[in-house]
C-alpha positions as CSV (number, residue, x, y, z in Angstrom):
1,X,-28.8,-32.9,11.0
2,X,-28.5,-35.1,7.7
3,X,-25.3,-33.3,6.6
4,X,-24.0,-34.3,10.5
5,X,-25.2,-37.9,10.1
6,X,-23.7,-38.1,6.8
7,X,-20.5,-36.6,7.7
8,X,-20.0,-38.8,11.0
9,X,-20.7,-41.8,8.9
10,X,-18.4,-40.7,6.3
11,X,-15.7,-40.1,8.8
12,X,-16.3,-43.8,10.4
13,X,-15.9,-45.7,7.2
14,X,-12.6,-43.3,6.4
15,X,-11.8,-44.2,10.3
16,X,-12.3,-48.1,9.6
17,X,-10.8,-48.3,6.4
18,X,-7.7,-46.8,7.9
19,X,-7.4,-48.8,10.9
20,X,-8.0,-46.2,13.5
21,X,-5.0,-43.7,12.1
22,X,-7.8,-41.2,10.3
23,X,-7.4,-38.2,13.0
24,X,-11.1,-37.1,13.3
25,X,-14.2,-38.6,15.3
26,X,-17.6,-39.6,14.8
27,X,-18.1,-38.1,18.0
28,X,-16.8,-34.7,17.6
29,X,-19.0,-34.3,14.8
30,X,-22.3,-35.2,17.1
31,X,-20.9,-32.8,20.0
32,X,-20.3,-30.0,17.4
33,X,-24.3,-30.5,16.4
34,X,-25.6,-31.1,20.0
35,X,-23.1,-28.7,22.4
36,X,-23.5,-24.9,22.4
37,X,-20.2,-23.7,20.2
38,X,-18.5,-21.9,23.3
39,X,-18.3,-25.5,24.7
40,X,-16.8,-27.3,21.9
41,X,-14.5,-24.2,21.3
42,X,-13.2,-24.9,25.0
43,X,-12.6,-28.8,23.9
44,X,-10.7,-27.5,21.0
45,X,-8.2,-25.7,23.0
46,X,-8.2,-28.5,25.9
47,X,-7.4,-30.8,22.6
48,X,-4.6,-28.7,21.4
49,X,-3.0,-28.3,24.4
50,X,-2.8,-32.0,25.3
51,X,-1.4,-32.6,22.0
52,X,1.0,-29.9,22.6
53,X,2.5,-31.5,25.6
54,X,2.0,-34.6,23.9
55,X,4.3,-33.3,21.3
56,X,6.5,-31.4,24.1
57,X,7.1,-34.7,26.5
58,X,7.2,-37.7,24.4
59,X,9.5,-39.2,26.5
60,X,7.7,-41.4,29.3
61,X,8.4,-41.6,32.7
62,X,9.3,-38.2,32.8
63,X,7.6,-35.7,35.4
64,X,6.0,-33.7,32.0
65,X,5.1,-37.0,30.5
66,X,3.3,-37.9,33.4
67,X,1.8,-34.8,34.5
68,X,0.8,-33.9,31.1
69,X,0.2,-36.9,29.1
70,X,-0.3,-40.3,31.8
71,X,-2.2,-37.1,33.4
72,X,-4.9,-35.9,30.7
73,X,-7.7,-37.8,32.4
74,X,-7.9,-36.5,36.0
75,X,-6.9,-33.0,34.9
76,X,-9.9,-33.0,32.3
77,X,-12.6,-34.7,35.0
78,X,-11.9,-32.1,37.1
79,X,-12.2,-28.9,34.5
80,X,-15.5,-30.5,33.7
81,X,-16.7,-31.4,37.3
82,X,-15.5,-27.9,38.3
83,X,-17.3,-26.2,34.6
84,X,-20.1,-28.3,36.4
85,X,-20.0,-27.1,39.9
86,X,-19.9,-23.4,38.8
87,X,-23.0,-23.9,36.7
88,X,-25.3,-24.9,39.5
89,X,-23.6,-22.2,41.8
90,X,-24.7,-19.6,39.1
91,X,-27.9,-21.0,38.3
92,X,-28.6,-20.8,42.5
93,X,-27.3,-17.1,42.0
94,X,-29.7,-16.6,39.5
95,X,-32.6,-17.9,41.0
96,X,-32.0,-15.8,44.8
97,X,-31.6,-12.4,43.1
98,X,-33.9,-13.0,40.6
């Protein structure tokens, strides 16, 4: 936890000193200690596919732009809401048959 603490810190001074343009977060670096590695593995590949598109659509006002890009928001709130969902259905699974 003291090499995560130091390491966020660390990354916030290199992120201030830079004026925002340093390309990793504080808060990935707490999410990486806190969340079960599966999960931040999926938030990887969410990441890298929205900077994908990102890099695929950079025009805006385009359908791909907006779908993929204005879009990134409602299409992650809905993964996680329906990550979410499934969780409590399995948990109610769990607890009938076992």
């Amino acid at each position: 936890m003291i090499v995560a603490a130091v390491a966020a810190a660390a990354i916030e001074i290199a992120r201030m000193i830079t004026k925002g343009r340093f390309a990793l977060s504080a808060v990935s670096i707490g999410l990486g200690v806190v969340l079960p590695p599966e999960s931040t593995f999926a938030m990887w590949i969410g990441a890298m596919i929205f900077w994908l598109m990102r890099l695929r659509y950079p025009t805006q006002g385009t359908k791909g732009n907006r779908i993929w890009v204005e879009g990134m928001e409602p299409i992650c709130a809905g993964l996680i809401s329906g990550s979410a969902l499934m969780g409590i259905g399995n948990a109610i699974v769990n607890v009938l048959m076992g």
